[in-house]
C-alpha positions, -999 to +999 in steps of 0.1 A: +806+769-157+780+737-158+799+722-131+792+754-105+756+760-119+740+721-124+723+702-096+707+739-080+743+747-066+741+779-070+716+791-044+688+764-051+684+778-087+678+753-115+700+760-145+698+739-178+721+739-208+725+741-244+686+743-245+666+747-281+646+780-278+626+795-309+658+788-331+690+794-310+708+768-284+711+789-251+743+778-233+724+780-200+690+791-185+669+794-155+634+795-161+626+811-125+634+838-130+636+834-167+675+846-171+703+832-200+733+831-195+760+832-223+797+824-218+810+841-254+846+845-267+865+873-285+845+862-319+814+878-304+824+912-292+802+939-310+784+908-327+748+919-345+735+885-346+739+886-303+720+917-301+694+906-320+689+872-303+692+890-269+663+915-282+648+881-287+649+869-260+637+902-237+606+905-257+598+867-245+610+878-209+644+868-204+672+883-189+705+875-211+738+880-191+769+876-212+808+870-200+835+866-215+851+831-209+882+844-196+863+860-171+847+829-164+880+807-161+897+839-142+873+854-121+851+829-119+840+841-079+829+873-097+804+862-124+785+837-103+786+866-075+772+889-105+747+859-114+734+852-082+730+888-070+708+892-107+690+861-098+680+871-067+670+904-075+646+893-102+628+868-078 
């Protein structure tokens, strides 16, 4: 996923990773607009702990989007589709 999001190429936007936010790592984020992303496996289906740190998150004014990695090693034209369509409706 860092390979198709770093250096702005998807659609200008600048994405870092594994950034330090309150006390979680976010896998990646774009601070304009302010949107995570999360590439999760199996382990986190139904998970608490993600629910809460996405209500986090909201309250500061994040989006959170969350797929699954095989979606991101299968369909991987789908989620940045899904990611950039999100991004560009929150501008």
């Amino acid at each position: 996923m860092w390979r198709l999001l770093r250096n702005r190429r998807l659609a200008a936007f600048k994405f870092r990773r594994r950034v330090p936010f309150q006390r979680f790592i976010l896998d990646y984020v774009c601070f304009d607009p302010k949107t995570v992303i999360e590439i999760d496996g199996s382990q986190h289906a139904g998970c608490d702990r993600d629910r809460q740190r996405d209500a986090i998150l909201e309250t500061e004014g994040f989006a959170v989007l969350r797929y699954w990695n095989n979606d991101v090693l299968q369909r991987r034209t789908a989620v940045l589709e899904d990611i950039h369509s999100h991004l560009t409706g929150r501008r």
